[in-house]
C-alpha positions as a Markdown table, in Angstrom:
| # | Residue | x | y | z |
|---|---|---|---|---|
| 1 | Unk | -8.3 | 1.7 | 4.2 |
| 2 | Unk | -8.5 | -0.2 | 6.9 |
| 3 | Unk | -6.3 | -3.6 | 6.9 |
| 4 | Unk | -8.5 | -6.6 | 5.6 |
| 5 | Unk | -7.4 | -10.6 | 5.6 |
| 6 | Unk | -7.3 | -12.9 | 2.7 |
| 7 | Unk | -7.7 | -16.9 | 3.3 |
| 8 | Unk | -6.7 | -19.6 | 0.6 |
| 9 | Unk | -7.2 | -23.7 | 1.0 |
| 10 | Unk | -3.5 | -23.2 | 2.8 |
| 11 | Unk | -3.1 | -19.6 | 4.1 |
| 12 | Unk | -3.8 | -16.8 | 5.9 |
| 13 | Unk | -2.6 | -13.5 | 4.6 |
| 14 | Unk | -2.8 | -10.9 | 7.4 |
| 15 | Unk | -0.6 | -8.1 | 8.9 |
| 16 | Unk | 2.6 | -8.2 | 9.8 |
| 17 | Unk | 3.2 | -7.5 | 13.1 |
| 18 | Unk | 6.3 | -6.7 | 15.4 |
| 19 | Unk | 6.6 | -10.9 | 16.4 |
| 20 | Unk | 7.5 | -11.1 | 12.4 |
| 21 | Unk | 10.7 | -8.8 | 12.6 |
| 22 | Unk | 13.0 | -11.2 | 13.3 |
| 23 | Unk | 11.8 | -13.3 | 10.4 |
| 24 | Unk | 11.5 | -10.6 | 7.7 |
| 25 | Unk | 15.4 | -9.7 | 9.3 |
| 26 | Unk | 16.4 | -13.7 | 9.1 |
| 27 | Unk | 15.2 | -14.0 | 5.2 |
| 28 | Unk | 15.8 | -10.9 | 3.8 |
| 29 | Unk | 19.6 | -11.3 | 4.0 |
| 30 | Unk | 19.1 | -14.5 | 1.3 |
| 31 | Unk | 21.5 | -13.3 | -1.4 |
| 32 | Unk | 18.8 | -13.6 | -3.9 |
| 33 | Unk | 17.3 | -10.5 | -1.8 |
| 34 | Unk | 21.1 | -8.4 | -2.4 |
| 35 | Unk | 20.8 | -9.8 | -6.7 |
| 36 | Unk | 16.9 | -9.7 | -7.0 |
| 37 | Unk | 15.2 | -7.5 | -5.2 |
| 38 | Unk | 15.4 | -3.6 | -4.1 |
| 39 | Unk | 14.9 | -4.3 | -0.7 |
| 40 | Unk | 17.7 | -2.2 | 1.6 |
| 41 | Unk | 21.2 | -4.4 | 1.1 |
| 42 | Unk | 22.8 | -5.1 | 3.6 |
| 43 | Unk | 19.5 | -6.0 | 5.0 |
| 44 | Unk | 19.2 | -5.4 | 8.8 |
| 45 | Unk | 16.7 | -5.7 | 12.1 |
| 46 | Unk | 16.0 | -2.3 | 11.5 |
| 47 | Unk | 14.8 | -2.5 | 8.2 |
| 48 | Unk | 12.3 | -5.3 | 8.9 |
| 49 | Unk | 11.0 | -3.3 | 12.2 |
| 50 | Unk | 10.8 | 0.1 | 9.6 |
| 51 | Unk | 9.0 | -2.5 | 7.2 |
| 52 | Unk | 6.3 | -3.3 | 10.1 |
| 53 | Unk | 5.8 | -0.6 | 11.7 |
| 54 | Unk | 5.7 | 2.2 | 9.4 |
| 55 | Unk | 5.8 | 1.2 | 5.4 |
| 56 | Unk | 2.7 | -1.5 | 5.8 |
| 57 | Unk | 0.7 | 0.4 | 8.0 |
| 58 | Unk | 1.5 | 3.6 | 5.8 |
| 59 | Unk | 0.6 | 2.2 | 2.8 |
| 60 | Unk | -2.7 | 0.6 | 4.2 |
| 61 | Unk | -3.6 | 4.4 | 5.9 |
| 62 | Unk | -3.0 | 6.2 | 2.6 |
| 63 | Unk | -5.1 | 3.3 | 0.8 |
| 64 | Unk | -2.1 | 3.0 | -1.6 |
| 65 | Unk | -0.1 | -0.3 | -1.0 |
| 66 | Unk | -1.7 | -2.8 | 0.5 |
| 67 | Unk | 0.7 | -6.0 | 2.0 |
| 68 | Unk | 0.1 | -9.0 | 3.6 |
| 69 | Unk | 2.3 | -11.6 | 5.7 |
| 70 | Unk | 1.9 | -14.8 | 3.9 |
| 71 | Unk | 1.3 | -17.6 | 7.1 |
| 72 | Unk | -0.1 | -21.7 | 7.1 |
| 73 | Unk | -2.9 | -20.4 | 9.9 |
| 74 | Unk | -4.1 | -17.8 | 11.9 |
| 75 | Unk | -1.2 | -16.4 | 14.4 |
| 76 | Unk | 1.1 | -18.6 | 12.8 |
| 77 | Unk | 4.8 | -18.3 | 11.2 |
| 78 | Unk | 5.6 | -15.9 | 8.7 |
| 79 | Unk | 6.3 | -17.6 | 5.3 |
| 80 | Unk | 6.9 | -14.7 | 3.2 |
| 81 | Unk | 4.9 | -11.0 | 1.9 |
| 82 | Unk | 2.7 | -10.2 | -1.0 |
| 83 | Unk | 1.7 | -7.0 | -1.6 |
| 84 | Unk | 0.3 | -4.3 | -4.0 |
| 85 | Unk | 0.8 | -1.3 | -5.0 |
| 86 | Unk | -2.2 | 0.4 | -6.1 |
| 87 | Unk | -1.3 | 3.7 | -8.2 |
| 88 | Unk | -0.2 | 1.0 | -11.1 |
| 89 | Unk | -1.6 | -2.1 | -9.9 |
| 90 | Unk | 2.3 | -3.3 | -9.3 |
| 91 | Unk | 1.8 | -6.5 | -7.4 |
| 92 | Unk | 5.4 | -7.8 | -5.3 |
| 93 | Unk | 6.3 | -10.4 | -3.3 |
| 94 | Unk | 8.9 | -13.2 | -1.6 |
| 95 | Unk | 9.0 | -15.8 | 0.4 |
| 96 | Unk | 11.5 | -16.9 | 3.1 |
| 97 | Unk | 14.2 | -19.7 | 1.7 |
| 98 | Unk | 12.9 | -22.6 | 4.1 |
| 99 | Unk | 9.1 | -22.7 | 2.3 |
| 100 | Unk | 10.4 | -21.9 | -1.3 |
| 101 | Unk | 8.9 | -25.1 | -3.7 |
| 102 | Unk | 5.5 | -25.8 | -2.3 |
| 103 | Unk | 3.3 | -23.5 | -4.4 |
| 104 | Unk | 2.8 | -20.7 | -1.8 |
| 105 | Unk | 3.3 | -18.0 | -3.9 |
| 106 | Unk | 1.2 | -18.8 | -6.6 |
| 107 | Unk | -1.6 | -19.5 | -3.9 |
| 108 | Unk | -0.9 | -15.9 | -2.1 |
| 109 | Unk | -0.6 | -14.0 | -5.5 |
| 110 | Unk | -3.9 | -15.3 | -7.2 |
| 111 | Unk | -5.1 | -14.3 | -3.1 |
| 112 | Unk | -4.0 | -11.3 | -3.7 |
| 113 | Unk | -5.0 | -10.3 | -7.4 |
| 114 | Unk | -8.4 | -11.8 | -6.6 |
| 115 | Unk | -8.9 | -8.8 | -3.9 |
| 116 | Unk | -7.2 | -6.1 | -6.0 |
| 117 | Unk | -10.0 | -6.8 | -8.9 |
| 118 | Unk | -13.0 | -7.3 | -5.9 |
| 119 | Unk | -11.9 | -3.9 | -4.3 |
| 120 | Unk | -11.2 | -1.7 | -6.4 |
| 121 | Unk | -11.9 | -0.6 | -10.0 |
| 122 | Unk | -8.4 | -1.3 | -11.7 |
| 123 | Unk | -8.5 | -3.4 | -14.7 |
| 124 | Unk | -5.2 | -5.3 | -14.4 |
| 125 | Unk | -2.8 | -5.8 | -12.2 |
| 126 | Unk | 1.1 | -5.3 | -13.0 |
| 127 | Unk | 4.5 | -7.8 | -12.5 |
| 128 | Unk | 7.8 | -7.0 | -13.0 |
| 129 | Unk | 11.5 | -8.1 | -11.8 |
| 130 | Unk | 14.5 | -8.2 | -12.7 |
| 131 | Unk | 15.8 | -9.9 | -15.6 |
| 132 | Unk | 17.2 | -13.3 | -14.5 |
| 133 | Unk | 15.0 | -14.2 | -11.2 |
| 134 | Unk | 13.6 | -17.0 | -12.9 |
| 135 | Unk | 11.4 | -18.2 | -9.4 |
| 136 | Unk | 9.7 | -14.8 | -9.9 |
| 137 | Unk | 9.2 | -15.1 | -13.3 |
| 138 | Unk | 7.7 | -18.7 | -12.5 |
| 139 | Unk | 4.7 | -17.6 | -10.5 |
| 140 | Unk | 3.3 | -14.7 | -12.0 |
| 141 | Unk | 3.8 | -17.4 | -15.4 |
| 142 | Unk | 1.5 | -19.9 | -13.3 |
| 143 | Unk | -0.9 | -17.4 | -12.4 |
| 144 | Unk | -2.0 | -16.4 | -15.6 |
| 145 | Unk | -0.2 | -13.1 | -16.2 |
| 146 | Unk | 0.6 | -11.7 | -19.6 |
| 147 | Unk | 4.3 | -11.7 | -20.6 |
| 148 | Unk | 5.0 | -8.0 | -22.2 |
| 149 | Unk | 8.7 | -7.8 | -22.6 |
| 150 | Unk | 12.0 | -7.2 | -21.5 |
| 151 | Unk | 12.6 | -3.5 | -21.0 |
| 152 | Unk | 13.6 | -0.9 | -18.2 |
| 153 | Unk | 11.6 | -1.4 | -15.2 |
| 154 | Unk | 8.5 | 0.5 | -13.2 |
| 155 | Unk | 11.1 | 0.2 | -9.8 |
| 156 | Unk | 14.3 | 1.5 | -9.9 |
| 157 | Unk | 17.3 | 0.3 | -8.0 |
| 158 | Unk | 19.0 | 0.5 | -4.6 |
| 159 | Unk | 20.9 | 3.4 | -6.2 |
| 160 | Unk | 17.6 | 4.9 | -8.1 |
| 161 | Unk | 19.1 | 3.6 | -11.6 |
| 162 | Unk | 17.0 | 1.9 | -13.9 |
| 163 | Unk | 16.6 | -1.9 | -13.7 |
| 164 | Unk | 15.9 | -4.1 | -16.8 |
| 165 | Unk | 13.2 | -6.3 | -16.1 |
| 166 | Unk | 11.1 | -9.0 | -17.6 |
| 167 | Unk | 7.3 | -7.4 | -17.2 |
| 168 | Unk | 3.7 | -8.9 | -17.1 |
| 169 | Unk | 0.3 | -8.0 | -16.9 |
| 170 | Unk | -2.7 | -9.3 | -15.8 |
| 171 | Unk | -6.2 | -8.5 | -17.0 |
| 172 | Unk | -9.4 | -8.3 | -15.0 |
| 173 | Unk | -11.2 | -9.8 | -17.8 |
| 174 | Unk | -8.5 | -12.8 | -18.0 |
| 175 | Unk | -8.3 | -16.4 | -17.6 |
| 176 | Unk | -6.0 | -17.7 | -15.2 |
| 177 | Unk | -4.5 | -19.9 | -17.2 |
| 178 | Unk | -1.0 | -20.1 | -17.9 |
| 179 | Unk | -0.2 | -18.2 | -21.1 |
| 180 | Unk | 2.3 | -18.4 | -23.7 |
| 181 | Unk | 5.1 | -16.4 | -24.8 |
| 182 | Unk | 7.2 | -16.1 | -21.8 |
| 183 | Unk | 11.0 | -15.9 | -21.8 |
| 184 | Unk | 12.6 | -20.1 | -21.8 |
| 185 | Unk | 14.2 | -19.4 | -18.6 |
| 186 | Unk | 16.2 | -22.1 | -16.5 |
């Protein structure tokens, strides 16, 4: 597959490219990357130039993930990745510290979802993290996904142990509306 751009009221979600390295590098030493995420910890330059120059393209070449630099405009600064991973419909994403709070996510994610069900013929689209990232849990909750329990996770760890992890789902045939039944989580 070849890689295709999304466009939102706000954004541009496009491919990262080698000018984004030292951005992916710069956020993904956060500590909520190192509690949160499975994302190589300690988190170096040469992870984010791996991340850009062989995962993405990878993924888009074997038509199984397909992940997008989350930007304001065309060319502009990297804000953060969605992405999807096709063989389960696992959807994934983060965003750098600075532009946390101004409804990004949701906007890239529903971006995002919207082209997973336009594209191809899966009938939902998967979430999960780990238990306890609350911001996480937070957007796929705004954008309509399906709360289905707490339980081992789809992804394992850094060390390939299980993670326990609050899971979602979101139909094809759903409303985006904000469901109930999700964890009370401050």
């Amino acid at each position: 597959m070849d890689p295709f751009r999304l466009t939102t009221d706000r954004l541009v979600l496009d491919q990262p490219t080698d000018a984004d390295v030292d951005d992916i590098a710069a956020y993904c030493v956060d500590p909520v990357f190192e509690r949160f995420m499975v994302t190589p910890w300690p988190y170096r330059r040469e992870h984010a130039v791996g991340f850009v120059s062989e995962y993405v393209p990878q993924g888009w070449a074997r038509d199984d993930e397909w992940t997008w630099a989350i930007r304001e405009q065309s060319g502009g600064a990297l804000l953060g990745v969605v992405g999807v991973r096709l063989g389960g419909g696992m959807v994934g994403y983060w965003l750098g510290a600075p532009h946390r709070g101004r409804g990004i996510l949701p906007e890239a994610l529903t971006a995002a979802v919207d082209a997973v069900f336009a594209r191809t013929a899966l009938d939902r689209v998967r979430w999960e993290c780990t238990v306890g990232n609350v911001a996480s849990l937070r957007v796929a909750q705004k954008c309509g996904f399906r709360f289905t329990g707490e339980h081992a996770g789809l992804i394992a760890g850094r060390d390939g142990s299980p993670i326990i992890a609050w899971n979602g789902e979101l139909l094809r045939a759903d409303d985006r509306a904000p469901k109930p039944g999700w964890p009370v989580a401050v």
